[in-house]
N, C-alpha and C positions, 0 to 999 in steps of 0.2 A: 551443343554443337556450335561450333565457330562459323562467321560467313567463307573463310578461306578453305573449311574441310567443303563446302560445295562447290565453291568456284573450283577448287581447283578438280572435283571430280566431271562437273561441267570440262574444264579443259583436257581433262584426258583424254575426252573424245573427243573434242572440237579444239585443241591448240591454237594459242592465238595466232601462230606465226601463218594458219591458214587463211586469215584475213585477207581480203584487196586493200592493197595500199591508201587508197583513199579511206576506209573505214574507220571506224572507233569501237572495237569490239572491247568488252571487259569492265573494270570497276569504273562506274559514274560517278557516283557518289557514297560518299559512305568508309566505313572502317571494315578490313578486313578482320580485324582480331574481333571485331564483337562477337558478341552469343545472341545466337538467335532465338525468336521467339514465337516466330511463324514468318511461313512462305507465303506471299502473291506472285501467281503467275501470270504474265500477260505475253501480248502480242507489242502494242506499243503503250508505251508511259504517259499516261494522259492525267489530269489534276483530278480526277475524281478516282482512279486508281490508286490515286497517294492518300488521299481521302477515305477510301475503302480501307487499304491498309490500316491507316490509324483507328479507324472504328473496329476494325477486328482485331488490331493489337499484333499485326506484323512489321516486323522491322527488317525483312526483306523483298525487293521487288526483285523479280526476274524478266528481263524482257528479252523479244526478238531483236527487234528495231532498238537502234539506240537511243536515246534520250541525248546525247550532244555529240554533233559529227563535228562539229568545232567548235573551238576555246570562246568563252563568254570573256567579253570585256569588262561590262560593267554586270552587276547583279541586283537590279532594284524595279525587279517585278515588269517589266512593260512587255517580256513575253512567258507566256506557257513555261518554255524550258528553265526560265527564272525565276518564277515563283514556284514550279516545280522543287528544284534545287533550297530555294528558302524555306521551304515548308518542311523538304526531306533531311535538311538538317536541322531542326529545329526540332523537328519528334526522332531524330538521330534513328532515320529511316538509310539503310545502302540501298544504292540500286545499280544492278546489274544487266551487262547485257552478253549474247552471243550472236552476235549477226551471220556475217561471211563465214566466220569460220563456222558456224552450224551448217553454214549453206554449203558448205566443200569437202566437209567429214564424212565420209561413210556413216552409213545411220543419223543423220543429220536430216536435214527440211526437204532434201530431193528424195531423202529414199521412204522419209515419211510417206509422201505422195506417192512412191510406186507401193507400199504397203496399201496403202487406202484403195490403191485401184486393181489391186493384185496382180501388179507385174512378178514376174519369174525371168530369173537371170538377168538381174539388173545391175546396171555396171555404170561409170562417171560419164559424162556425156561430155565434157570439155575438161579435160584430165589436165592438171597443171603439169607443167614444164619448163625445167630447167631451175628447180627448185632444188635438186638432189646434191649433196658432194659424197667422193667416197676420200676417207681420210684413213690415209696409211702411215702407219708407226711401225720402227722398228726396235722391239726390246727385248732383252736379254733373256733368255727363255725361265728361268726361274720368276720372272717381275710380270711374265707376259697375262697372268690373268689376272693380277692387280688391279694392271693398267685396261685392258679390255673392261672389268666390271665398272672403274671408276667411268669408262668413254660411257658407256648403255645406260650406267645410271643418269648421267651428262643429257641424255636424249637419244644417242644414237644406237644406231644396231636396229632401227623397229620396223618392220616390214611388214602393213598388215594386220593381220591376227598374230602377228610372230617379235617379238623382241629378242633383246640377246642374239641377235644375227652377226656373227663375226666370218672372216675368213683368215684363216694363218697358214705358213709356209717356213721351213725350218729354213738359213743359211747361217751363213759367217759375216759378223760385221768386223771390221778392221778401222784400228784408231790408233792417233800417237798423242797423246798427253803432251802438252808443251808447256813451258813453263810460267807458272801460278794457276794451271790447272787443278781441280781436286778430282783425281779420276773415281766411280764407282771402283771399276775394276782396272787394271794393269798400273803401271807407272811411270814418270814424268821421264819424254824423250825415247820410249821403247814403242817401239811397233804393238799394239795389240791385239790378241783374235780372240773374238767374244762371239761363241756361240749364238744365234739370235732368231727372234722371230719376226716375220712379217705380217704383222695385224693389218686389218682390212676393217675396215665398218664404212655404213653409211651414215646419214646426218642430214638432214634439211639445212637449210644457208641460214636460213635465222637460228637455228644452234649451234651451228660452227663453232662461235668464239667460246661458248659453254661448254663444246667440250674439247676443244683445246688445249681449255684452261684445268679442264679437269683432267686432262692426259698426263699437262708437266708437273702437273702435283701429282699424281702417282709412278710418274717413270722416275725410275733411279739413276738414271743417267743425267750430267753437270746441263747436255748440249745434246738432249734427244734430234733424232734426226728425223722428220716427218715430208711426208710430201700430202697437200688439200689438192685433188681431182676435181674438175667440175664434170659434171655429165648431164646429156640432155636429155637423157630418158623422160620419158611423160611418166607422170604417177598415174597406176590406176586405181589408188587406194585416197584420190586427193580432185577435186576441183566440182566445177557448177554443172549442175542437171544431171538428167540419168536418163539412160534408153533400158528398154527391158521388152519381156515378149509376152501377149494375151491369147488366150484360143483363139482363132480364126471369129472373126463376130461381126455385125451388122454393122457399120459406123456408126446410122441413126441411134441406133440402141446405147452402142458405147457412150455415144456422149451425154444421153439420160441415165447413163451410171454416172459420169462423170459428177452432173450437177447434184446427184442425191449423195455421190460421196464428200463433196467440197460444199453440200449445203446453199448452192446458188440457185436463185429460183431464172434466172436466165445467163447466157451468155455468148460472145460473138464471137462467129466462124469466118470461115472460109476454106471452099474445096466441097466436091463431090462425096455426101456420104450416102451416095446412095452404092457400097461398094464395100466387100471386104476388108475387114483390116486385122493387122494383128503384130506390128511392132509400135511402140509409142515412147516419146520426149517426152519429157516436161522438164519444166525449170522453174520453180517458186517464186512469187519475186516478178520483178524487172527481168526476161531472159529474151526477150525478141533478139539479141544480138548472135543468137545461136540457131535463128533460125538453118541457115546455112550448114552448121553442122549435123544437126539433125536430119536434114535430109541429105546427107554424103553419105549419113551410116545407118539409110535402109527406110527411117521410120515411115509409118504411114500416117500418123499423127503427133503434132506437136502443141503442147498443152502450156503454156503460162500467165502474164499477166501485160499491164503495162502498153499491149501494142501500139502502134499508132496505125493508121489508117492505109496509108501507103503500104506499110507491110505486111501488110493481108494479100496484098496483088502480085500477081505474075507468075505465081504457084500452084493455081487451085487445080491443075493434073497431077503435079506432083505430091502433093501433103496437105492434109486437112491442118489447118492451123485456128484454135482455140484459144482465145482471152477468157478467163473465168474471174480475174481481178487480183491484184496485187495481197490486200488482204486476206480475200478467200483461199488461195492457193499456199499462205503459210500460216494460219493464224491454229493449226493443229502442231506446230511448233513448241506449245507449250506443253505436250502430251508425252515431247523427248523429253523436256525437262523435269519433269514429273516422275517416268519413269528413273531417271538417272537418281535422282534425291531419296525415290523411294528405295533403292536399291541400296544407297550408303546409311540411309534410316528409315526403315518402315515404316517405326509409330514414329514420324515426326509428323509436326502440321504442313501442311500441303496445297491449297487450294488456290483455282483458279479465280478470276479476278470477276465476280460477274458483274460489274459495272462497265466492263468494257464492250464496246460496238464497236463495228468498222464504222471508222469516221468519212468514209463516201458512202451516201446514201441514192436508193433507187428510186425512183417515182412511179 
């Protein structure tokens, strides 16, 4: 097996174009064509994980976190991510990452967490928007599923658990071939009427141009005629956190599930749990910026990392909100990855990295 037959099964659930702008999700370092020879999994890429690797004889790392959010200028050891990179090519180690777009996929790092906590009916909690286009062609009705399989293979048409999402409508298109025209059909200077279809698909913006490109190489027409829609529909198959619902439960209680299911031997609140609850946020990660969201839509508790102090206050009638640590709250991240690999090969080598700790420690 190739490093590219994983990545790219890695990316069919997590596409890179789900990333935040600011990110660096995808290959680090490394050759996609090699053959691989064992998996390490981790959370983040630290030098004794590279270390690990070469003693067990893998030449793939997986990480959450990336290993470089920015371009190195020079390369001669004076940090971590530079001796990192010297060492990983030098035992022609890749390493890989899937950050944000883990974190905004369905089945990715948010909904890990509602599995661990056993939410039901859990859904995006800051759903992207204004990522969608709908791109409409119009082609001659014998070419019209050509051109539609060339668009879906392209990316588009995927809605969900559903790909191959088209929409079509039968009319008449009308052309005059002018001269040094090469018409599919009629002739230079004559009015044409070409039976025709109206294809409809969707597309995310960072596929657009892929399959545009993939449309005019399948349409048989010199001067296909298309129109790209933008729309601002929100995804709800796309973006950070997730709300879901618990049985009616004690707060106190809940949040000593929380720490036996995220493994924390402590962590910091705010808000009255001396009180029913039974809808809950969370966001893996850095998510304090959602705290606001989460309480627009209902929850009674909001669960992630990162907070700062200030934003624990002014709330505590309205929503219990829980810090459990940056770390804690994705480092079962490697457990999607795991299943995903073991899926496209069972008996392949697999394991997690155990040299790795959360590098904050508690006193």
């Amino acid at each position: 097996m190739k490093v590219k037959d994983i990545t790219q099964a890695i990316e069919l659930m997590a596409p890179l174009y789900l990333q935040e702008s600011w990110d660096n999700s995808g290959m680090q370092v490394g050759d996609p064509e090699s053959e691989i020879t064992g998996v390490l999994l981790c959370t983040d890429v630290r030098e004794e994980i590279v270390d690990e690797a070469i003693e067990r004889g893998a030449n793939l790392i997986i990480s959450h976190h990336p290993l470089l959010f920015r371009g190195l200028k020079k390369i001669v050891g004076r940090s971590y991510q530079e001796r990192i990179v010297t060492r990983a090519i030098k035992h022609d180690i890749t390493i890989y990452c899937a950050h944000t777009n883990m974190d905004s996929a369905v089945g990715g790092v948010n909904f890990k967490m509602a599995e661990k906590m056993g939410l039901k009916n859990v859904q995006v909690l800051d759903r992207q928007q204004g990522t969608q286009l709908k791109v409409v062609v119009f082609v001659p009705i014998e070419a019209a599923s050509q051109v539609e399989k060339a668009m879906c293979e392209a990316g588009a048409g995927r809605l969900g658990n559903y790909d191959s999402c088209s929409y079509s409508m039968n009319g008449e298109g009308h052309y005059r071939p002018l001269d040094g025209a090469e018409p599919w059909s009629g002739e230079v200077g004559t009015v044409h009427h070409e039976p025709e279809v109206r294809l409809e698909v969707l597309a995310n913006k960072a596929l657009c141009s892929k399959v545009i490109t993939a449309m005019l190489k399948a349409h048989p027409y010199e001067e296909p005629a298309f129109d790209i829609i933008a729309l601002e529909n929100s995804d709800k198959y796309a973006g950070l956190g997730v709300i879901g619902d618990i049985e009616p439960q004690n707060a106190h209680d809940f949040l000593e599930k929380v720490k036996n299911a995220f493994e924390v031997k402590t962590l910091r609140y705010s808000g009255n749990l001396d009180r029913k609850i039974s809808c809950i946020a969370m966001c893996g990660g850095a998510g304090s910026e959602f705290i606001g969201i989460a309480m627009s839509q209902g929850a009674d508790v909001y669960i992630t990392g990162d907070m700062k102090y200030h934003e624990f206050q002014g709330n505590e009638d309205r929503i219990i909100l829980v810090d459990i640590g940056h770390y804690e709250s994705e480092h079962y991240t490697k457990e999607i990855f795991y299943d995903i690999i073991q899926k496209k090969n069972p008996n392949f080598a697999v394991d997690f990295a155990r040299s790795e700790t959360n590098q904050v420690k508690y006193l």
